[in-house]
N, C-alpha and C positions, 0 to 999 in steps of 0.2 A: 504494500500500500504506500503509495508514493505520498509526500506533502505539499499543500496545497502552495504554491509557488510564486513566493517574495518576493516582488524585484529588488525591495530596497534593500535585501541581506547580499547580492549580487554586487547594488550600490555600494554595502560596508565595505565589498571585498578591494570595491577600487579604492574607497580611501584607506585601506592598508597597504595595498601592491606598489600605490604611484609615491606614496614615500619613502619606501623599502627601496626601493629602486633609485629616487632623488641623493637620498641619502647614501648610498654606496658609490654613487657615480660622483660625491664630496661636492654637492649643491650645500651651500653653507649656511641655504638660508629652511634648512631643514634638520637642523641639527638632531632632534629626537624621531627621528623616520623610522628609527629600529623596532619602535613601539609598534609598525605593522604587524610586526608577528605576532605580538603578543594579541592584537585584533583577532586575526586569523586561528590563535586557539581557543577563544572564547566563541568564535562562530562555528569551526571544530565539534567544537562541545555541545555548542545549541543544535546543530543539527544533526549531529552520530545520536545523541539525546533521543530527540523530538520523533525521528525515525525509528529508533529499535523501540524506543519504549512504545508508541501505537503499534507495532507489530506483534510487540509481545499481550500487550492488552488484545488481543485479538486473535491471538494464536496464531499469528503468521509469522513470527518471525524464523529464520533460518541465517544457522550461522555460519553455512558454508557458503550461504547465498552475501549475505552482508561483503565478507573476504572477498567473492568474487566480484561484488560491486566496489570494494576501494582498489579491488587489483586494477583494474579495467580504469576506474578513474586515475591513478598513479601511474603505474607501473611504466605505458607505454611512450609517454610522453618524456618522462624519467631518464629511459634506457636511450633514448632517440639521440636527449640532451648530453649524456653521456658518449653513448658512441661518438656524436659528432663532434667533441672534446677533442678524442684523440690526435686526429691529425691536426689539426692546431698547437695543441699539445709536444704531440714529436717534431716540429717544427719548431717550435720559439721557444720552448722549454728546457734549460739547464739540466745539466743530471739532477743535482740538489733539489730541484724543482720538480721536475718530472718525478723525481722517485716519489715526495709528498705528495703531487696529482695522483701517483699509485696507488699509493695508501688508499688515498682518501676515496678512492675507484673503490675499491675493495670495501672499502664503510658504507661506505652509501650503498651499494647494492644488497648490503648484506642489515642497511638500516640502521648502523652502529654507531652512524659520523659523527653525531655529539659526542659519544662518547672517545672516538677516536680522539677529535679535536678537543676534549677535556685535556687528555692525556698528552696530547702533543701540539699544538700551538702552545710553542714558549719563546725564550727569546733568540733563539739563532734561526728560527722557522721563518718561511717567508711570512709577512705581517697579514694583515685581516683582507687589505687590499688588492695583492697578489695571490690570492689563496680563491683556487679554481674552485672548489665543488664545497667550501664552508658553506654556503648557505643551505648545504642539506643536512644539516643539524636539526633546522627544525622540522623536516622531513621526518626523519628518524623519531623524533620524540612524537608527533604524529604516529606513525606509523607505530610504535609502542606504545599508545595509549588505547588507536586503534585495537591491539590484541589484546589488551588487559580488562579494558572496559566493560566492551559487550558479556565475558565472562560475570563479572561480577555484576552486572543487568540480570542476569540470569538468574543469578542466587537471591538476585535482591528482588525482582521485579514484582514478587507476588506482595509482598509488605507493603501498605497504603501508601498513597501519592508523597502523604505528610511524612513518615517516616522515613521511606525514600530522603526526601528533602532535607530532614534532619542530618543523615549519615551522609548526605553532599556537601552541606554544610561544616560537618564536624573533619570532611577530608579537608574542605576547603580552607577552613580554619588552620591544621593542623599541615598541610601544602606549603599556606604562607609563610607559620610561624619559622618552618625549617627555612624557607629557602631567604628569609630574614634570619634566622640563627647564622645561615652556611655564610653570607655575607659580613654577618659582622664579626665572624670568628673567622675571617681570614680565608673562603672554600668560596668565592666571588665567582669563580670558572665554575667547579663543581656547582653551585648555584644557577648559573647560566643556562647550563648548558642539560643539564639529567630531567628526566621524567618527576620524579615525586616531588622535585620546587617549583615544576612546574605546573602540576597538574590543580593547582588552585585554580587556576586560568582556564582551564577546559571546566573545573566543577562551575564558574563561575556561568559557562553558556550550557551547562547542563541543569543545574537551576533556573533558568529562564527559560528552559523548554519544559520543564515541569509545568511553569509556574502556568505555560499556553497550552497546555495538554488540552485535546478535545475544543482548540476555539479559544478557550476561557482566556481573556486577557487584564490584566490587572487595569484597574480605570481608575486617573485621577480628574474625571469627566473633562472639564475643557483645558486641563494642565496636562494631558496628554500627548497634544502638541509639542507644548515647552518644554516638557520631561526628555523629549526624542532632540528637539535640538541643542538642549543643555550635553545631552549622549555627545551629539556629531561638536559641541564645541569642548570636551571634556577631550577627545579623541586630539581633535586639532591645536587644542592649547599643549599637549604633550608632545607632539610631532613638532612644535614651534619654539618649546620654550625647554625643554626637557635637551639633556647631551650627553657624551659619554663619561660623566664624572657622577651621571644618576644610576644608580647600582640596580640594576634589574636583574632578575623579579623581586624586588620587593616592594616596601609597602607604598612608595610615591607611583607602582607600577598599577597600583588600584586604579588612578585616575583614567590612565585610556579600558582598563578593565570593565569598571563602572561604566564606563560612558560607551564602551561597546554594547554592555547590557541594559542602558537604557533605552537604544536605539532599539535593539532586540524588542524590546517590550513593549515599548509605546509608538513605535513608528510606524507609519498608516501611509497606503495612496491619498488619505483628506487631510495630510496635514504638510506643514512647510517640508521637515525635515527626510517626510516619506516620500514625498513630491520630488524632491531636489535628490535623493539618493534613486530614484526610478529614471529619472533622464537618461534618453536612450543610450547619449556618449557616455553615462558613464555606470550604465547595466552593461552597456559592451567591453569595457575596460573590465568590470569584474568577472562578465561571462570568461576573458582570457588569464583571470589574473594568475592561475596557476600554470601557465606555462609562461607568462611575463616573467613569474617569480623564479621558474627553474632558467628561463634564458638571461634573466641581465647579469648574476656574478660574471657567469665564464665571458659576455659580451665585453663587459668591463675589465677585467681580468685580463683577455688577453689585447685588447687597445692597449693597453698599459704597458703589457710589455712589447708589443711591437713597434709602439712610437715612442718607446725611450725616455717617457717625458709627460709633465701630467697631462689630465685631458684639461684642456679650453672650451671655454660654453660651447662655441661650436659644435666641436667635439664630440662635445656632449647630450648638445640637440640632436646629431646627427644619429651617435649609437644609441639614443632614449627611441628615434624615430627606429633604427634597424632593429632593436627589441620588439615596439610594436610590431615590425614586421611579419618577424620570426614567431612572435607568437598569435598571432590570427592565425598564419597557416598550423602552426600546430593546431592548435582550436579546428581548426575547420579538416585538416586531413589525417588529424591521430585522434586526438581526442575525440571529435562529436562519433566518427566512425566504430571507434574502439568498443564503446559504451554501449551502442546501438546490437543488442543480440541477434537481430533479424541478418546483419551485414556480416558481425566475426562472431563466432559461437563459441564457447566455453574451451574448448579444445583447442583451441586457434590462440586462445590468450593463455590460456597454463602451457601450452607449447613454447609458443615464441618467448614467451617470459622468462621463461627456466632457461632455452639454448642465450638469449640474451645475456642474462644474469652470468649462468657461466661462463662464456664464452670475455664477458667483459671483467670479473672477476679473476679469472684463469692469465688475461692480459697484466690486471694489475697485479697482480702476482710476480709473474717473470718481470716484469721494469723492475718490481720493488725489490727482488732480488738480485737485478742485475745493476743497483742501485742507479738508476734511471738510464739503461740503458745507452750509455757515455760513446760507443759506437754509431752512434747517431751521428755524431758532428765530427767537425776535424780534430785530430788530433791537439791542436795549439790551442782552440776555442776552451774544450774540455779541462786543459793543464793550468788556463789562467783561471778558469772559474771554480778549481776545486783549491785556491791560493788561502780558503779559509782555513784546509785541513791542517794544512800544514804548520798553523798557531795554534788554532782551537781544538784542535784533538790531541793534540799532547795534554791540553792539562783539562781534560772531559772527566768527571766525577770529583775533582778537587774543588768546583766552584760551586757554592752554595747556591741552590736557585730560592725564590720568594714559596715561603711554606711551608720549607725546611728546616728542619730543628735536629742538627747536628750537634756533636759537640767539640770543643775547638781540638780537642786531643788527637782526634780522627781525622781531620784536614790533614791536607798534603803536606809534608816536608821535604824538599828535596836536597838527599844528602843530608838528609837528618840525623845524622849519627853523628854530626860533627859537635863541636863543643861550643861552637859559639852560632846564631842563629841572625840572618837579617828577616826580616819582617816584612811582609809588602800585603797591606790593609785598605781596602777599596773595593769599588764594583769593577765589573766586566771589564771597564779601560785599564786597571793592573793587571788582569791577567798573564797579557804576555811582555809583560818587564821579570816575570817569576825565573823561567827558564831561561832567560837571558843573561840575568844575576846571577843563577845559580853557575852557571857554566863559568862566568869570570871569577866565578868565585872558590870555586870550590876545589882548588887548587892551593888557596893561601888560608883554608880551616875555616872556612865560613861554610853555613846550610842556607837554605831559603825557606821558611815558614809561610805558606799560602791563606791569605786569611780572602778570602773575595767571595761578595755575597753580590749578586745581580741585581743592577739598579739600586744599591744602596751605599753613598756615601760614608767616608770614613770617618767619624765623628756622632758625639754620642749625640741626645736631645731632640730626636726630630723623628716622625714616622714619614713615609711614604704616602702620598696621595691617593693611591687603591685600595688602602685601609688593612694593608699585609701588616703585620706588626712582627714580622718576623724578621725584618731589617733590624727595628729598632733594639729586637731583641737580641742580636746578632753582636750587633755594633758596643750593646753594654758587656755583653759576654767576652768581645775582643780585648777591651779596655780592660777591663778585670785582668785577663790571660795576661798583656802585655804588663802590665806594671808590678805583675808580680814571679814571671819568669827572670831569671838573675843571663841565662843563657842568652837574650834579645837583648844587645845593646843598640840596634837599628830598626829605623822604622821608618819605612818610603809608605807613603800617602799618596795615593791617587784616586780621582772620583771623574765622574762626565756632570761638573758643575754648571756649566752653561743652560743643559734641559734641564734637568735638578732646580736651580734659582729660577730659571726664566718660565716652567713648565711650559715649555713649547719645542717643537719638533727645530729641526735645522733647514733653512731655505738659503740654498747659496745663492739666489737671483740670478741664477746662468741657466736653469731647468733641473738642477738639481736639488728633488723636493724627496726629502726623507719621510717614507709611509710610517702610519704605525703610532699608536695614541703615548705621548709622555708619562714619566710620572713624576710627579713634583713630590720638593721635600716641603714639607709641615710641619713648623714647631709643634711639640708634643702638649705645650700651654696654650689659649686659649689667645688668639691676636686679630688685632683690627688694620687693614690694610695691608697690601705690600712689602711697605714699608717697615712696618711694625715685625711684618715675618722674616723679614731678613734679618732686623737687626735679634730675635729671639733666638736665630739659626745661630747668627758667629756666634753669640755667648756659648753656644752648645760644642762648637767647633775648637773655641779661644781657652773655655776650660777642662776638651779632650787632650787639646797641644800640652797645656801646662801641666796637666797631671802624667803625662808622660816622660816631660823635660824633670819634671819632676821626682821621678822615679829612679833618674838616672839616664834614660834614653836618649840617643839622639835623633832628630826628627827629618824627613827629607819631606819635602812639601811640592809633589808635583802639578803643577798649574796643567790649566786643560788641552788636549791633542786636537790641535786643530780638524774641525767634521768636515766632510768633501761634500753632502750632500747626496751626493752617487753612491751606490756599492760599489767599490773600484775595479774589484773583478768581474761581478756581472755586467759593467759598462763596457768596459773595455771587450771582453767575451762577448757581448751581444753585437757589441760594433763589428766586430769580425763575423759574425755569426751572419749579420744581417749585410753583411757588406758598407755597412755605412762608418763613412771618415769621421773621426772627433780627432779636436787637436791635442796632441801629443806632446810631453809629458802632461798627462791629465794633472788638471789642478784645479786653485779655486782663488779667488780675490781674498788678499790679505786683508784690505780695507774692509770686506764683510764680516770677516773672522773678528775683526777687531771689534765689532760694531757687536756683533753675537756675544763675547766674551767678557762685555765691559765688565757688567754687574758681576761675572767671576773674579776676575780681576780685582775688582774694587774688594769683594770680599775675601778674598784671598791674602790682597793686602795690609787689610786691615785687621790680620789675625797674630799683631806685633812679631816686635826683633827679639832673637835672642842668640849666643853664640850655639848652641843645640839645636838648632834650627837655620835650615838649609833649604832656600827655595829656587824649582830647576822649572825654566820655562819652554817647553819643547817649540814653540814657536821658533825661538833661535836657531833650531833643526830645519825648520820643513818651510820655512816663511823667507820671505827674501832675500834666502841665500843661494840657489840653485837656478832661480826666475823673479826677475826682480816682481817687487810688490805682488808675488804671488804665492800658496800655501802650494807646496808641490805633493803628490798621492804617489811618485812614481821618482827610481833614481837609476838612471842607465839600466831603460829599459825592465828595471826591478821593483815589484810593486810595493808600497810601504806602510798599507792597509788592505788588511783584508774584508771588511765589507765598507761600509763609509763611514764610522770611525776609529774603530780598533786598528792598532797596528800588527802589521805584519811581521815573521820573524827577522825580516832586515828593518821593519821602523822599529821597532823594540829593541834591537843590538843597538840600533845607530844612542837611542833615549839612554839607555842601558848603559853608555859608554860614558854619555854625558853627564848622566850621574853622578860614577864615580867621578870622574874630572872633576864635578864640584866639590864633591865630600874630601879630593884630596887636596884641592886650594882651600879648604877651611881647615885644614891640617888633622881630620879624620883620615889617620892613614889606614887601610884595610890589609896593605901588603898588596896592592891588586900592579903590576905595571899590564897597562893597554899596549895590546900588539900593532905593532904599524901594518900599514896598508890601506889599499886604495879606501875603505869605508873609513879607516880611524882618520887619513888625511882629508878626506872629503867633509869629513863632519865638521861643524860650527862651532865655537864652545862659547857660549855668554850666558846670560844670568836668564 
């Protein structure tokens, strides 16, 4: 028994598709566009709801028949998107990439992808913008609620309407308080991304199909009107005013929730808001919106990476227009066909489905194990873009990531057996000064103690912006360790202060636009303004220095590596890849660096003098000494980062060297003499 047929929930679906879609394509004036999904599972819920439960009241329902109606609506449309992934894919796709489009091949067909992308979107992954097939996450959690649900309609169904309602309510309740507990204890992904935080959202449009069972609709006689447009402006005030620093699903996530369920409820063909969601343009946008919603990632996704460079409204207009495209024809020759049992017959879709699935499955498989496949491109292409391995996998499992609660005894030592120990205490950007050090070191009885926790500055008093508290926990832990080991008389300091102060991503104004959401540091006290926050951070920063200097220690204080903007190797790789010239030695304007870094600077240098404290400026390295007024990424032909800000093993030798050159002009002698040649003569030394 089919339901009597809404235009305006049609309508809901376009005002959740066209901001889903705005907002990924980085329209700026749609900052909370993400809240579409969260639409889409409240109308999910209203109508898997409103469907099975009349069926079962009536004894019709079947629950092989149900499966076979979401397969038919999913499935084909799905596998279509996917296949035609591929050769786009093996063309413009990096191994490192490719092999993650594998994965995530593999997730998605098998339904898993939240959970995939829980587990692995972190920080060395391509970011949210590059990443092919994330948006079938909430496919996935669909598609698991789909199985659990109707199950439990089952058991529950014969229990009155009201009862019912109660135990919707009591999941609903109990949905949100987790996935508000999962948030504020620091499980922000795990919240995102799983079924049970999110399923407050589906109870919520399963309750409003209770609430219409049989007709009945709740009436606030002529405020039924105004109920349904408060819905569609509850909807649009979160699309507008809501951004990524609003932690979804939780509780600010009611407001498009609510306002989806008001629409639900009270929206009518006689009223403004039923009227305005029935217009033919934009019941046509909904009728397509679930193949709009599987074609804009990968449309956007790979514009991105085959122009090099962000998209421009243009751009923009153009691939919003080639989505519509692509997705009416879907609409019109997979979907409405699919559906249709008179045209493909049950047989015809559990066939194609299954050879599909495996077949695309089976593929991601071999990439993913032939870790993307690298036989694809030239040889030279391959060699410059796997330039991260060769820093960041030496020291894979010593870096703390956000979440992690290690304890400092277990962290890397390298060469730890030695008697005396330098220290190197920072996020991601220390890394690889670790291995660098150690090598020059560990010849004259020094070790290297790894202390580096991801995106979190070395200094105590301040959490991170994403509400992980596992930095700050981190960072008292280190302090503690360091002032009370007698072994550590050194301590190099480095952090990526410029995002950190400034919380904002890196734009070198040449097209070099760094994807991927910041995270700012936060005094851990309670401040008004900017300003105020800065100056709460040095205090945090000024009496981490002294209790160290204090301790005995002596302190190296490295100011920031200058960012490119670019990935170095995937720029450079891709140029070759695509045949397209960029000028060589790749680099970036000093004068932006400088502009970028002030407010580091300033707080850096305002964290006093003392003779135990030594401050190394890598800018002296990479900044106009090799190309005037310019920060250089590259030194004869050798790259000096490996994505777009971390250095690579020759920028960390070159930092590494200069270091020491400072600690030994302050008459910190280690025993270390630097070996001559072409890098030691090449290198700069100043302050």
């Amino acid at each position: 028994m089919s339901l009597a047929y809404r235009p305006e929930i049609d309508g809901l679906r376009a005002v959740a598709v066209v901001p889903v879609i705005l907002f990924h394509a980085g329209v700026d004036a749609f900052p909370g566009g993400y809240v579409g999904v969260d639409v889409f599972f409240v109308i999910s819920g209203y109508l898997i709801t409103a469907l099975i439960y009349r069926e079962m009241m009536t004894g019709r329902f079947s629950l092989l028949r149900f499966y076979e109606r979401r397969a038919r609506r999913i499935l084909p449309a799905l596998l279509i998107v996917c296949a035609l992934c591929i050769p786009f894919a093996w063309w413009w796709l990096l191994p490192d990439d490719f092999e993650v489009f594998s994965q995530s091949l593999i997730a998605t067909n098998l339904f898993v992808s939240n959970i995939y992308f829980w587990r692995s979107i972190g920080y060395f992954t391509a970011p949210a913008e590059m990443t092919v097939l994330l948006h079938t996450w909430s496919l996935a959690v669909e598609e698991q609620f789909y199985l659990l649900f109707p199950l439990g309609l089952m058991m529950l169904h014969r229990l009155s309407r009201y009862v019912l309602f109660g135990i919707m309510l009591l999941v609903f309740l109990a949905s949100l308080a987790l996935a508000e507990w999962g948030i504020a204890n620091h499980h922000v992904m795990a919240s995102f991304y799983l079924l049970p935080t999110r399923a407050w959202e589906f109870m919520a449009g399963a309750m409003a199909a209770l609430l219409l069972h049989e007709g009945r609709r709740p009436s606030l006689g002529r405020w039924n009107g105004v109920a349904a447009l408060l819905g569609v402006a509850m909807i649009l005030i979160a699309v507008l005013a809501f951004n990524e620093e609003v932690r979804t699903p939780g509780v600010l996530t009611l407001v498009p929730v609510l306002g989806t369920c008001l629409v639900i409820l009270f929206a009518g063909r006689d009223d403004p808001a039923g009227r305005l969601l029935s217009l033919r343009p934009v019941v046509g946008i909904g009728l397509i919106s679930y193949s709009a919603y599987l074609f804009h990632q990968p449309v956007l996704v790979f514009a991105r990476e085959r122009l090099m460079q962000p998209l421009t409204p243009w751009t923009t207009v153009g691939l919003c227009l080639l989505i519509l495209v692509l997705s009416v024809l879907s609409w019109r020759f997979v979907e409405q066909p699919v559906r249709n049992r008179q045209l493909v017959g049950l047989r015809q879709v559990v066939q194609g489905s299954v050879v599909a699935t495996l077949a695309l499955v089976t593929f991601g498989f071999y990439s993913s194990m032939t870790h993307g496949i690298p036989g694809r491109m030239a040889p030279e292409v391959v060699a410059i873009a796997a330039e991260k391995h060769k820093t960041y996998d030496r020291a894979r499992g010593c870096q703390v990531n956000p979440g992690q609660r290690l304890s400092i005894d277990t962290l890397c030592a390298f060469h730890g057996d030695s008697d005396q120990l330098v220290a190197v205490w920072g996020d991601s950007h220390a890394t690889p000064l670790v291995r660098g050090l150690a090598k020059e070191l560990v010849r004259h009885g020094y070790g290297v103690k790894q202390l580096v926790h991801t995106n979190c500055l070395p200094f105590v008093g301040y959490q991170r912006s994403d509400g992980r508290l596992s930095c700050t926990q981190f960072n008292e832990m280190v302090l503690d360790y360091l002032i009370y080991d007698d072994e550590i008389e050194y301590v190099v300091m480095m952090g990526r202060f410029p995002m950190q102060l400034t919380g904002e991503m890196f734009d070198n104004n040449e097209g070099g636009v760094e994807l991927g959401q910041p995270v700012k540091a936060l005094p851990l006290d309670s401040f008004d303004g900017d300003q105020d926050r800065i100056a709460l951070l040095r205090e945090g920063a000024i009496s981490t220095i002294q209790a160290l200097i204090d301790s005995g220690k002596k302190v190296v204080l490295v100011y920031p590596v200058p960012e490119m903007g670019w990935d170095v190797p995937k720029y450079i790789a891709k140029s070759k890849l695509y045949e397209t010239p960029i000028e060589r030695p790749v680099s970036t304007s000093q004068e932006i660096f400088l502009q970028r870094v002030g407010t580091s600077y300033e707080f850096l240098d305002s964290l006093g003098e003392n003779k135990a404290l030594v401050r190394v400026k890598p800018e002296s390295l990479f900044c106009n000494t090799h190309l005037e007024a310019r920060c250089v990424a590259e030194l004869d032909g050798e790259l000096l980062y490996y994505d777009d800000s971390h250095l690579s093993s020759l920028g960390s030798k070159l930092l590494v060297r200069n270091i020491l050159t400072r600690m030994q002009a302050r008459g910190w002698s280690l025993g270390v003499r630097l070996a001559k040649g072409r890098i030691a003569e090449a290198m700069p030394i100043g302050d």
